[in-house]
C-alpha positions, 0 to 999 in steps of 0.5 A, a space after each residue: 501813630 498806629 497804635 491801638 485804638 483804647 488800651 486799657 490796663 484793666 484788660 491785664 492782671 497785676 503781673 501782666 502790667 508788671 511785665 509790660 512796663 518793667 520786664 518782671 515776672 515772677 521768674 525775675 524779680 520778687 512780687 514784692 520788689 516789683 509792687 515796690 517798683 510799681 507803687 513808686 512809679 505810679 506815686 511819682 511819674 503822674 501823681 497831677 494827672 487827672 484819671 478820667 476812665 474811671 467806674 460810675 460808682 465815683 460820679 454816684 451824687 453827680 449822676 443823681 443830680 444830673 438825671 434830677 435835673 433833666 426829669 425837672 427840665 428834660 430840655 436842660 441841655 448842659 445837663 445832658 451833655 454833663 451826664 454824656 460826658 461822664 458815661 464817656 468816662 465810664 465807657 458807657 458809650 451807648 448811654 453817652 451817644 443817646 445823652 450828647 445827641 440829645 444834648 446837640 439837638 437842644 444846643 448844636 452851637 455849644 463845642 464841649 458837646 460837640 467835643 465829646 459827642 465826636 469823641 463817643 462817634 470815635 469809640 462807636 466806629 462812626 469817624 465820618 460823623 465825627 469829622 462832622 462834628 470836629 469841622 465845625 471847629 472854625 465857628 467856635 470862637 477863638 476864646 473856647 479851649 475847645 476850638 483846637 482841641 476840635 482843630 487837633 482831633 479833626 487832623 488827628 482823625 483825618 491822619 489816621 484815615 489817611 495813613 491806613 488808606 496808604 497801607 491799604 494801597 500797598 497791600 492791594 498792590 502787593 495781592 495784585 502783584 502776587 496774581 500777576 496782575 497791576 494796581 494801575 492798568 491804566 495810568 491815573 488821571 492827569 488831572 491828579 497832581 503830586 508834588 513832591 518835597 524839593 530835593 536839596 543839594 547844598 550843605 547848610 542844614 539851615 536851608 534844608 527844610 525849605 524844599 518841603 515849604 516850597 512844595 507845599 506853596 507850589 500845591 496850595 497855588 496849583 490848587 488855585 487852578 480849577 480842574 486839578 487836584 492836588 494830592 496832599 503834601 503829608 499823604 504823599 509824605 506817609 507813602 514815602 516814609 511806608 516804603 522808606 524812599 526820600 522823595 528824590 528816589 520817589 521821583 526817580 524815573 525807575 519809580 515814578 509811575 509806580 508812586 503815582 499810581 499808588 497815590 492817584 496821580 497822572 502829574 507829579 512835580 519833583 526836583 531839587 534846590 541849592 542855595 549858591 555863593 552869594 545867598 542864590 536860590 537855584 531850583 531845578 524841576 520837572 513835570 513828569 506826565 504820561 510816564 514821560 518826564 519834562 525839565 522845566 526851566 531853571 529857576 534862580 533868584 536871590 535868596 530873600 526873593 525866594 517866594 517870586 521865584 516859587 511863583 515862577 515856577 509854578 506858571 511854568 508848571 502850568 505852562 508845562 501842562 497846556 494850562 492857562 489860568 484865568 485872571 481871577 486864578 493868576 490873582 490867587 496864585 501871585 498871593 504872597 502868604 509871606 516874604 520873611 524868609 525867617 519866617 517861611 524857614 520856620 514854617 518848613 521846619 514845622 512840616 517836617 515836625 508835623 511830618 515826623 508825627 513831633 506836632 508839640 515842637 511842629 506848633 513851636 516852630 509855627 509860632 516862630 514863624 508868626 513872631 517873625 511875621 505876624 500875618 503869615 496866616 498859614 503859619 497861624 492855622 498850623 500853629 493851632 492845628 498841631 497845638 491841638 493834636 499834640 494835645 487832642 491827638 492819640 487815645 480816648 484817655 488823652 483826648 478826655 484829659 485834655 479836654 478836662 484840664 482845659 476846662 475842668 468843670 467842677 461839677 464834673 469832679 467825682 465827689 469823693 475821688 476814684 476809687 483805689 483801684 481805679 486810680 491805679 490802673 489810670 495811672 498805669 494806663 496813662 504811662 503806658 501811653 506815653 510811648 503811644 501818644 503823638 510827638 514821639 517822633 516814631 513811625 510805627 508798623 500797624 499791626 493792627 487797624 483801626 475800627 477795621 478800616 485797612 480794607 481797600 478802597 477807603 474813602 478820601 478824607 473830608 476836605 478841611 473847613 475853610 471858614 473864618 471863625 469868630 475871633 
């Protein structure tokens, strides 16, 4: 997930690449057993996949062509973007940024430009622009293969800011700690809520995921209520897994104030479930506000009435806080997004895939719980949102192969194939990437940030778009 922004294997020497992928050195193993070793992996692990960081000499015909185009018609705007995206190929960004912004000035709607104009933002350190442009995904029709790869990158992106901004926290508490001083001098504001994933003291394993979806529910139907603000399920999640802490220690009264003043809320929700003989739901929770925690009353229910008694709580919790919602917002909050309990177990198990950085066997359990009910929207939107970034998500390499291997444009097709070489170093650097692509599953220390964004004070990212779409 941390991992560096662009590794490109043409930045080491034959025996460096030999040393990365297979510990040889020429201490080791002979030079020769170790080409054999090379060859073989690169013929037999991706012989299919395509290699898009390539020279221009390969794209030579097509670049003449593109640019005989546009001196013909300098408003060709497909032209444009062609040639864009093959100076992004090449690492030409600052040709491919000139080409694709011209490009979206003659056509903003088409999102193969959009696409890779956010892709060449990435590179040139502007991710704010390109979240922009990746937001633009819910107009994209549902038939172009490049709304979830817009869906996918703009999590992707969103993800990455939000976990730096994470780290960055925990490194200005720890300077100001090392001064004698405090992060929070004074205790957030209350108007900042953080839920945490719901505790559970049962021994099915089947159940365990469901405290995970009800928090989510809980926030999205706190959410409802104008003057609060909800801290974001996956971000309080990344602080929790930063500082190794399951969110019943995180909402320990030892160290509760200290994990709201790292995520900025004055209220936080935590507690924990069980489901008893008799298929029983049972939830016990607690507000914990002005460093002082509130037991809320024990909620219990069958367990397919699972989501009434999650609404019940909510009202409590806003009860709790001295908050009484209007009618048009207890209307949004009594929506019920699902009441198959298959269904909303799937769901759970998604997040925690999602969570987990796993966003290929996250999608898989959002489509189940889509086969188990089909309206259940929001099982829908996360069903693409992963598809996306398990397709979209990780390096400039993986982002530009998607894209091809979802439309693979003919005229975009080097004439006569990369060179040797190049082909070589693409296939080493595609390998290579596989321990750095998402769906590992595997958090990794960041030992270095991206585009130097670790400072502090990062700005929160962009709230995600809520447009319908085309269908």
């Amino acid at each position: 997930m941390r991992a560096t922004w662009l590794f490109r294997s043409a930045h080491l020497c034959p025996n460096q690449i030999l040393k990365r992928m297979f510990g040889c050195s020429r201490f080791t193993l002979s030079w020769t057993l170790c080409v054999v070793l090379l060859v073989g992996f690169v013929a037999g692990g991706c012989a299919t996949q395509p290699r898009l960081l390539q020279d221009e000499a390969d794209y030579a015909d097509t670049i003449a062509r593109l640019e005989e185009q546009i001196a013909l018609n300098p408003n060709d705007a497909d032209a444009l973007r062609d040639l864009g995206i093959i100076n992004l190929r090449t690492s030409n960004y600052g040709q491919a940024s000139d080409r694709l912004e011209a490009a979206f000035s003659r056509d903003p709607d088409d999102p193969k430009t959009l696409y890779h104009l956010g892709l060449t933002n990435e590179v040139l350190g502007k991710r704010e622009t390109a979240l922009r442009l990746y937001a633009e995904y819910p107009e994209v029709s549902r038939l172009s293969p490049y709304r979830k790869l817009m869906a996918g990158r703009y999590v992707w992106v969103v993800r990455q800011i939000r976990e730096q901004e994470v780290q960055a926290r925990l490194a200005e508490e720890a300077r100001l700690q090392a001064q004698g001083s405090e992060l929070c001098s004074t205790p957030p504001a209350t108007d900042q809520v953080a839920v945490y994933p719901l505790d559970y003291q049962g021994d099915e394993s089947r159940y365990a995921p469901l405290g995970r979806g009800m928090a989510e529910l809980i926030s999205i139907d706190l959410s409802q209520v104008e003057g609060l603000e909800l801290v974001e399920r996956a971000r309080l999640q990344d602080l929790l897994d930063e500082m190794r802490l399951s969110a019943s220690e995180g909402f320990d009264p030892a160290t509760a104030p200290r994990m709201g003043c790292l995520v900025g809320a004055g209220r936080l929700v935590g507690g924990v479930y069980n489901v008893l003989p008799g298929d029983n739901l049972r939830l016990d929770a607690a507000l914990w506000e002005n460093e002082q925690r509130n037991d809320l009353d024990p909620q219990s229910d069958g367990l397919s009435r699972f989501m009434a008694l999650e609404k019940r709580l909510v009202f409590d919790v806003l009860a709790r806080m001295g908050i009484e919602p209007t009618p048009e917002e207890r209307q949004r909050i009594e929506r019920i997004p699902t009441q198959n309990l298959q269904a909303f177990l799937a769901y759970s198990r998604g997040l925690e895939s999602e969570d987990a950085g796993v966003f290929g066997e996250a999608a898989t359990y959002y489509r189940q719980a889509t086969i188990h009910d089909p309206n259940f929207r929001l099982a829908q939107d996360k069903a693409e949102e992963n598809e996306g970034m398990a397709l979209a998500g990780g390096t400039l390499n993986t982002a530009l192969t998607s894209a091809f291997q979802a439309d693979p444009t003919p005229g975009l097709v080097p004439a006569f194939g990369a060179s040797p070489m190049t082909n070589l170093l693409n296939n080493l650097n595609t390998n290579l990437e596989a321990g750095l692509l998402p769906g590992t599953g595997q958090r990794r220390p960041a030992d270095a940030c991206l585009e130097g964004a670790c400072a502090v004070g990062l700005p929160d990212p962009p709230d995600p778009p809520t447009r319908s779409g085309n269908q």
